[in-house]
NUKOLKE-462823 format. One record per atom (N, C-alpha, C): y, z, x. Coordinates in pm, whole numbers, plus 50000, padded with zeros to 5 digits. Each point is the difference from the previous one (the first is absolute). Layout:
BEGIN
YZX/...
% end
This chain:
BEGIN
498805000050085/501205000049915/501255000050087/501134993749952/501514997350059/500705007049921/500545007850068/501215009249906/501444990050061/500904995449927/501184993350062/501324999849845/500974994650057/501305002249951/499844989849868/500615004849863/499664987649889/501504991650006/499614991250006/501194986950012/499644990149812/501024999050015/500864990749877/498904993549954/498974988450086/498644997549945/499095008049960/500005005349988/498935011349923/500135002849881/500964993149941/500545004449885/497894999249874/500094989050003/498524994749958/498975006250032/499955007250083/498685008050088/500315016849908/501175001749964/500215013049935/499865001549899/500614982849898/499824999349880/498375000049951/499144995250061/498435001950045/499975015649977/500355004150085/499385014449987/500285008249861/501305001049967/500475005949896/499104997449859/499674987749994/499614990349903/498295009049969/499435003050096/498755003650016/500035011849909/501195005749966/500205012849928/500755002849864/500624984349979/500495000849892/501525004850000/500285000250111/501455005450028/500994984249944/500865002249934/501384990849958/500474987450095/500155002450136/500834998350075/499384982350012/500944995949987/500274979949991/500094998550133/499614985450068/500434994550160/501095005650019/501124991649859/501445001750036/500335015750045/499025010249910/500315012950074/500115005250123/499014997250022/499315000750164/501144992550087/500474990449970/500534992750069/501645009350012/500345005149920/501335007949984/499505012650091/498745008449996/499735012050081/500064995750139/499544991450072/500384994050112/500814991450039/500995001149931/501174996950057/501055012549986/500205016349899/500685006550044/499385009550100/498835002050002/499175010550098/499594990050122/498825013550040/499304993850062/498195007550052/499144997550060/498505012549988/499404988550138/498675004149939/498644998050063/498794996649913/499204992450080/499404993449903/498065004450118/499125002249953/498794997850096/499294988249922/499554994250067/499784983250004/497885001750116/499364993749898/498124997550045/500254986249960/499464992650124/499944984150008/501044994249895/500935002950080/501684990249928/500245002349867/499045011849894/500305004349913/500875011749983/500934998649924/500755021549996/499165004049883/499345011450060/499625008149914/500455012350003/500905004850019/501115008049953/501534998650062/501055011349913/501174998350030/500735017749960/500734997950060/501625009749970/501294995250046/500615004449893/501174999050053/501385004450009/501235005050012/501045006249999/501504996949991/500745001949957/501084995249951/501275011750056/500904994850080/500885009950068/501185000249903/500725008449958/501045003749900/501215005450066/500084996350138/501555006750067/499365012650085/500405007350035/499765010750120/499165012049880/498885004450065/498985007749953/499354999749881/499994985449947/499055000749849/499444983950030/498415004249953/499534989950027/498765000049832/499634989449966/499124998549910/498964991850043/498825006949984/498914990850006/499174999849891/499234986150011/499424993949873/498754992050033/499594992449912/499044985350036/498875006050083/499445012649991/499045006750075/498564994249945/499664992550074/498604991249886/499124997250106/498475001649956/498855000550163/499364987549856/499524990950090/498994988049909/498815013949960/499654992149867/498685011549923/498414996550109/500284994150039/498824993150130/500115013250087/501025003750035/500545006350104/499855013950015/500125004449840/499915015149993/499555011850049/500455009250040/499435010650044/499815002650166/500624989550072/499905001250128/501534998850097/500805012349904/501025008050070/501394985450044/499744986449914/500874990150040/501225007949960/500445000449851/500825010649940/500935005250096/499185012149996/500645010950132/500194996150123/499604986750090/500524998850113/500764988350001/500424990149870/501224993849977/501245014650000/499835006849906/501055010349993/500365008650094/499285002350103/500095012750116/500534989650052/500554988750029/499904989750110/502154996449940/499985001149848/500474999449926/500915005749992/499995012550042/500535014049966/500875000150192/498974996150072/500475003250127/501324995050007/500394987449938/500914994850048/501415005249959/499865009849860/500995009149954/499815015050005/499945003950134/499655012750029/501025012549939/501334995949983/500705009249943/500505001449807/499704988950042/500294995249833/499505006349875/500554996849904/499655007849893/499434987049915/498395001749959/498974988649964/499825006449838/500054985449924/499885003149868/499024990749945/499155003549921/499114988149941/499915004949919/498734991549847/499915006449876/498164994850010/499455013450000/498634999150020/498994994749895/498744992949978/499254999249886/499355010550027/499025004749933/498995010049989/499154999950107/499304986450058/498914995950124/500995002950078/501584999250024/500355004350150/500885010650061/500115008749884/500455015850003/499365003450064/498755002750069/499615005950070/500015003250138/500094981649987/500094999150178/502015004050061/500394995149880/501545003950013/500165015250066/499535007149892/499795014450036/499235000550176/499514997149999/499415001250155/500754993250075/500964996250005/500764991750063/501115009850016/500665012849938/500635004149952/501455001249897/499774989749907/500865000249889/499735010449864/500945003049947/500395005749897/500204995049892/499415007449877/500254991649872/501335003349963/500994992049949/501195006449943/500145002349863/498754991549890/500504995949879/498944990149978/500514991549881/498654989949945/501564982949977/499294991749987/500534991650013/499634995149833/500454997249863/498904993049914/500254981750009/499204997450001/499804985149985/500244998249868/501094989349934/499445000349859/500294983649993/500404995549868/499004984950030/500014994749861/500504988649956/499784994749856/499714983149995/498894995749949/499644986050007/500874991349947/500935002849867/500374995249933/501235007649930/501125004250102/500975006349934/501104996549846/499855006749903/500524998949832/501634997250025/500285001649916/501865000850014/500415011150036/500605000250016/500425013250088/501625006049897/500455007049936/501324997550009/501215002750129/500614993749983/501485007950116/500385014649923/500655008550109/500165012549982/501494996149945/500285014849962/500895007049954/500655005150138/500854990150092/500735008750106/501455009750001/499695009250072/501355012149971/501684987550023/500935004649919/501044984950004/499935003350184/500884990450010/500404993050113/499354999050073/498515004249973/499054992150135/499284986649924/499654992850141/499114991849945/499554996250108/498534989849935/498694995350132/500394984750018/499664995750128/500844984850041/498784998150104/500384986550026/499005000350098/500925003150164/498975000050105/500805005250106/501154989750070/500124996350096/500944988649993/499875005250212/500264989750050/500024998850128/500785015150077/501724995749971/500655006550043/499825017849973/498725001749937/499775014149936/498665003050080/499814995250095/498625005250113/500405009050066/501355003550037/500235013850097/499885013149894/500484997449890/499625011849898/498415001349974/499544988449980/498095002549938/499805004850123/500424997650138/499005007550161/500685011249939/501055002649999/500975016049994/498725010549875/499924991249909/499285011349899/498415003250042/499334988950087/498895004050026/499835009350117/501064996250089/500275009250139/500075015849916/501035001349851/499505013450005/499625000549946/498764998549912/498525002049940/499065003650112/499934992150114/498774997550066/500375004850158/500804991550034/500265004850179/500214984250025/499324988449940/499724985450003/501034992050054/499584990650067/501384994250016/499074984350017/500304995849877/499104981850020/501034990949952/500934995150109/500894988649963/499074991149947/499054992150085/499314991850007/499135001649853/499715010249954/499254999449885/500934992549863/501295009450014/500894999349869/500514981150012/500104997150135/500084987550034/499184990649953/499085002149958/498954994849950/500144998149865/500115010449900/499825005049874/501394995249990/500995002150034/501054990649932/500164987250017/499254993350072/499974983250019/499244998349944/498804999250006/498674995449979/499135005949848/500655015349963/499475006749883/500855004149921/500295011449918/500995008549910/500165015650053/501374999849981/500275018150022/500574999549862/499775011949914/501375000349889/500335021150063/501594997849953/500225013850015/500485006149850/500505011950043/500335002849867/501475007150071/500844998049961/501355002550040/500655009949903/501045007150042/500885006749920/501364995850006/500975005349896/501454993149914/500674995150199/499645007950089/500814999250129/500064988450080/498364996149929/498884989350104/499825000350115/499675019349982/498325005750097/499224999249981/498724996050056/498784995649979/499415016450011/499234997249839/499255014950010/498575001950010/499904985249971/497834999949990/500514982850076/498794999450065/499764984150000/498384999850006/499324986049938/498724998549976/499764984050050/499045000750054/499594986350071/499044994249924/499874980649959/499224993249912/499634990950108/498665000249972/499354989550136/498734998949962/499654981450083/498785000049917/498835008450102/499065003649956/499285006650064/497795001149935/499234999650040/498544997249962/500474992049868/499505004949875/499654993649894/501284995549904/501145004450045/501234997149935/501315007950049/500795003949934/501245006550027/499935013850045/500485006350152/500105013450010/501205006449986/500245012249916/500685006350056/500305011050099/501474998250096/499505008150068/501004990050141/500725011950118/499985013450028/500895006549859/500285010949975/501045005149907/500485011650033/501215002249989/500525011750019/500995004749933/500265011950042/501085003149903/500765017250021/501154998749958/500825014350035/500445007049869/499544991249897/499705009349875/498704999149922/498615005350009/498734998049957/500075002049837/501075000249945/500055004049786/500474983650004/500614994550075/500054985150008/498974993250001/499664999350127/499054992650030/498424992249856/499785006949938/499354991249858/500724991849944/501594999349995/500494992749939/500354986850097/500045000850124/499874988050115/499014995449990/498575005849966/498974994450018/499914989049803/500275005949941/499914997949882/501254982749974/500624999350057/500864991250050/499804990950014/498915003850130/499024987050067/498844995349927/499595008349943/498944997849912/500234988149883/500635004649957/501124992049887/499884983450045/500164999350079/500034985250093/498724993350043/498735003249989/498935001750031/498764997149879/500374999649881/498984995949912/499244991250041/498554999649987/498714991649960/499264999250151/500725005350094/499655001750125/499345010150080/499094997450067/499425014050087/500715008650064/500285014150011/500975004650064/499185013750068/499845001150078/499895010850062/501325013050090/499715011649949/501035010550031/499315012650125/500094998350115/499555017350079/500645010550010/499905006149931/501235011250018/499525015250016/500905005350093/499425015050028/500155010949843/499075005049986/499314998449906/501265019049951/500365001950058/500555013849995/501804995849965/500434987350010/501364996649933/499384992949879/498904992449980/500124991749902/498885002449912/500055005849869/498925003349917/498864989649914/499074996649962/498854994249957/500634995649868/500395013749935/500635000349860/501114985049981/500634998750147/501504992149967/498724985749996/499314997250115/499584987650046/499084995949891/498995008549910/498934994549921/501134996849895/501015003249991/500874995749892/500174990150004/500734993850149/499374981349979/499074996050114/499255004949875/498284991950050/499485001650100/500655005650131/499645002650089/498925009650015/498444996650044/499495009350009/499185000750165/500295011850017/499445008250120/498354991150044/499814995650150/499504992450042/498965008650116/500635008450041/499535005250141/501205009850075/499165007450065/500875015650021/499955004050128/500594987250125/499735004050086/501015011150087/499435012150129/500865006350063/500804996450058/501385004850018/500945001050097/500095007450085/499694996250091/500025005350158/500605002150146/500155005950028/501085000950079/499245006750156/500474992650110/499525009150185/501845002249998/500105011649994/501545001150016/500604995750221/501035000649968/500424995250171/500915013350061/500634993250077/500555012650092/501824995550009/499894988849880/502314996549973/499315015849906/501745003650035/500625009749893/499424999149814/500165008049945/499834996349885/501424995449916/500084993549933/501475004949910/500494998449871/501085004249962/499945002249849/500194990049931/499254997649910/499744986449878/500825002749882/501074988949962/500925000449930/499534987249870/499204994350023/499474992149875/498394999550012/499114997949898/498924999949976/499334984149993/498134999750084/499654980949988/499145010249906/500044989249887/499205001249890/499204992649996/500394987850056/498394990049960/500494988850099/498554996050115/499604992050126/500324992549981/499944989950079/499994983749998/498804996549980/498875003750089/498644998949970/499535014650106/498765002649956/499645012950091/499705000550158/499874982350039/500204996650140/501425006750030/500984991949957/501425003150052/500695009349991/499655006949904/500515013449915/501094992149958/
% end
């Protein structure tokens, strides 16, 4: 076996693997994870049969994702020595992933921490939705170029994050909508992108969480007859709001955390719901 660096071609060799499990994730996906990150791949006669990989967010936060050993493969520690290999390269950092059930374990032996549950939720065929009832003088728009130093500004304080390159993305290529107030401060913003089987939402945040259903409810609104999937940490956003439209709960994976050795510091807005559980 070859343990070596995953490059931009591989995109196909990952979508392979994922596929073996029923996981969402499209070429075009794969093809977006390697180009903002980057991992390792171990490769038996010019095949990859496994991968990881990691995504740097500005000084001490890193996310990793795409942790997948071929089912051929199983049980002979590929997993764990993509990730120890993985891990080396962000020795101080503060590592976040969102675990399935098969790989909590080894996480834990690795030494991460659960923080919370992530819910997956998920609708084949989203109904009408209505638009909310917003408090006067706010309202939801979509994001607009010149408004990327505010969407980094609100996630920087939710998260610690700092992904020009991501929001760069999502405003060319996908949808941000925010939800603004009478001042036009951005108080929630929510990201629309296509993602596995249809529309995700997702990163989202926000500096007032009694808002935030009505941003989401917004977007929704816009979205009839379409697949939509929502991840959201499961402790801002209740079951009650989401089965209301249609959304129902899919999978419950952990949030995890190897904390680092930056400072900690104080969080002035809340991420309610990922981009996908690769990227957070």
């Amino acid at each position: 076996m070859l343990r070596r660096k995953l490059q931009a071609s591989d995109a196909a060799a990952g979508f392979r693997l994922t596929q073996q499990y029923g996981w969402p994730h499209r070429l075009e996906d794969w093809q977006l994870l390697l180009t903002l990150g980057q991992g390792y791949a171990m490769q038996h006669d010019e095949q990859v049969i496994g991968t990881a990989m990691a995504w740097c967010w500005g000084d001490g936060h890193v996310s990793i994702g795409v942790v997948v050993v071929d089912k051929a493969w199983q049980g002979r520690g590929i997993g764990k020595q993509l990730m120890q290999v993985l891990m080396a390269d962000y020795p101080d950092a503060e590592l976040r992933l969102h675990a399935t059930e098969q790989g909590a374990g080894l996480y834990r032996q690795l030494g991460f921490v659960r923080r919370g549950a992530l819910g997956q939720h998920q609708t084949p065929c989203l109904p009408t939705i209505p638009y909310p009832q917003l408090p006067l003088g706010y309202q939801v728009a979509l994001a607009t170029l010149d408004q990327q130093p505010q969407l980094e500004l609100l996630e920087h304080c939710a998260t610690g994050f700092q992904r020009q390159t991501l929001y760069r993305y999502l405003l060319q290529s996908q949808r941000v909508f925010v939800l603004v107030d009478a001042t036009g401060e951005i108080i929630g913003s929510l990201g629309c992108h296509r993602f596995g089987h249809g529309m995700s939402l997702g990163p989202c945040y926000s500096r007032d969480n009694a808002l935030i259903p009505l941003l989401i409810q917004a977007v929704l609104s816009q979205l009839e007859g379409g697949f939509v999937r929502l991840d959201v940490d499961e402790q801002y956003l209740s079951d009650e709001w989401l089965r209301q439209w249609t959304l129902q709960r899919v999978d419950t994976p952990e949030i995890m955390v190897r904390a680092g050795s930056f400072p900690s510091r104080s969080l002035s807005a809340y991420q309610v719901a990922v981009m996908t559980p690769a990227l957070g």
